[in-house]
N, C-alpha and C positions, 0 to 999 in steps of 0.2 A: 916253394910257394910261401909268401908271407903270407900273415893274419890279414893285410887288406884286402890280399886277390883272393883269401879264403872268402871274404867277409862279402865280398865285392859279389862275386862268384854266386854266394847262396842267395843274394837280395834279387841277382837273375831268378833263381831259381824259384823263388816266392813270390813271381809277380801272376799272381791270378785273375787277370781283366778279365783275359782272352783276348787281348787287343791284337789285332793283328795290323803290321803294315802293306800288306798285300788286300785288295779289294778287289771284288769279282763282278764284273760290268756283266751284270744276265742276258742285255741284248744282244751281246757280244753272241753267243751261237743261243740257238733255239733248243730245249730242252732236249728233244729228238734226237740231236746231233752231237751233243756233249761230250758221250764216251767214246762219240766217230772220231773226234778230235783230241782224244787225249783226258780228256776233263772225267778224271774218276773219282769226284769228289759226290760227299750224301749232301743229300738234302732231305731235310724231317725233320717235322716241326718247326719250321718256321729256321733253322739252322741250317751252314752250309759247313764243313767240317771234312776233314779228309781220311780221315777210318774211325770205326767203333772199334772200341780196344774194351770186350768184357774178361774180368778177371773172376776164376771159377774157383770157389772152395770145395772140394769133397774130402767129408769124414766118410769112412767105413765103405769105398769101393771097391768091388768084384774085382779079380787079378788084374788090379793095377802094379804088380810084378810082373807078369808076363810079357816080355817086349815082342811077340807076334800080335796078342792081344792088341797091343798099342798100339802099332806099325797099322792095322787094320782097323782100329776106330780113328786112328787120325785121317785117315784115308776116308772111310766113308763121313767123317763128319764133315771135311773138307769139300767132298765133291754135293752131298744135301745141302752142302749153304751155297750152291753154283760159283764157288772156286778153281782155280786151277792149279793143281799137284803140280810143282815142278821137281820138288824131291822129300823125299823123308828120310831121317835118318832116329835111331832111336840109339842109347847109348845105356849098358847096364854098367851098377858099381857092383864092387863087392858085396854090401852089406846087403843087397837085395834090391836096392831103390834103381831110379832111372832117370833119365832125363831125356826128351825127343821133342822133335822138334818136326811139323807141315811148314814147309817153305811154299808159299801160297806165289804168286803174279802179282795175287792182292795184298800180302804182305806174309803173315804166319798163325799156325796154332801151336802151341807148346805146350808139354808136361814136365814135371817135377814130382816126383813120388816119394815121400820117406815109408814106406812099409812098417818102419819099427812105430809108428803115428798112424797107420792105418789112414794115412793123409795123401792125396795128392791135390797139385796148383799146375794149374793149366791159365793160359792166356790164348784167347781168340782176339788174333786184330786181323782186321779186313777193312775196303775201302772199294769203293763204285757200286755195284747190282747186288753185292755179296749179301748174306744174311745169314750174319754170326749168331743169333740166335737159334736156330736151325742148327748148325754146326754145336752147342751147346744141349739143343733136343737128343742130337745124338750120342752125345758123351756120357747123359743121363741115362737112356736109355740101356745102351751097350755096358756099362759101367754099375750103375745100381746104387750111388750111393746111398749110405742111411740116412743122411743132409747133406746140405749145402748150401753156399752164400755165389750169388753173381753181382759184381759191381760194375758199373759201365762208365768207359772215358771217353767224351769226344778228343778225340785229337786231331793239331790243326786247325781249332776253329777261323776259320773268315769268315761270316757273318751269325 
């Protein structure tokens, strides 16, 4: 790869309109009907977008080592935000840490733990009825941390 398709490439990358060339005709189905036909995209606040993607910081949570622990909060965080589990898999290293991963319908929840940082980073993205927030209540609660940070991404935006 040359420096221009480098160059080329990241000017993609930093285009933050959110323009989309896709437009969504509302008459087209009736609100009722939208996820009878496929249409599982949000709407709030005045935005129509195709999943919330929160990114979760936790310092100082309870056995975020334990990969039953985990298999079992991604589970119940998953099905409190009315997801659908199609699989989970959770994965330990050596050093203690982990990585897993909720394979959602509606997309996924994930962890990353470094233990020796008393840290883990989770990503909840979901898309239609879901409410990754919820799914987030639960991580908190089941987990404990001493802080942490949530940032929220629309992703997908059409209007």
């Amino acid at each position: 790869m040359d420096e221009t398709t480098l160059s080329s490439d990241l000017d993609l990358l930093e285009d933050s309109t959110n323009s989309s060339p896709f437009k969504i005709d509302e008459a087209i189905l009736p609100s009722n009907r939208r996820q009878e036909q496929g249409d599982y995209l949000i709407r709030k606040g005045g935005h129509t977008y195709a999943g919330a993607h929160l990114l979760v910081d936790f310092w100082g949570g309870k056995k975020i080592s334990d990969p039953e622990v985990i298999t079992a909060v991604l589970e119940e965080a998953a099905r409190e935000a009315n997801a659908t589990v199609l699989h989970i898999h959770v994965h330990e290293f050596g050093g203690g840490g982990m990585s897993g991963v909720a394979v959602l319908a509606e997309s996924h929840i994930s962890i990353h733990t470094w233990p020796e940082l008393d840290y883990a980073a989770f990503d909840v993205f979901m898309c239609g009825n879901c409410n990754p927030e919820k799914a987030v209540a639960v991580l908190k609660q089941k987990l404990e941390p001493a802080r942490f940070s949530i940032s929220e991404q629309k992703r997908g935006v059409v209007a």
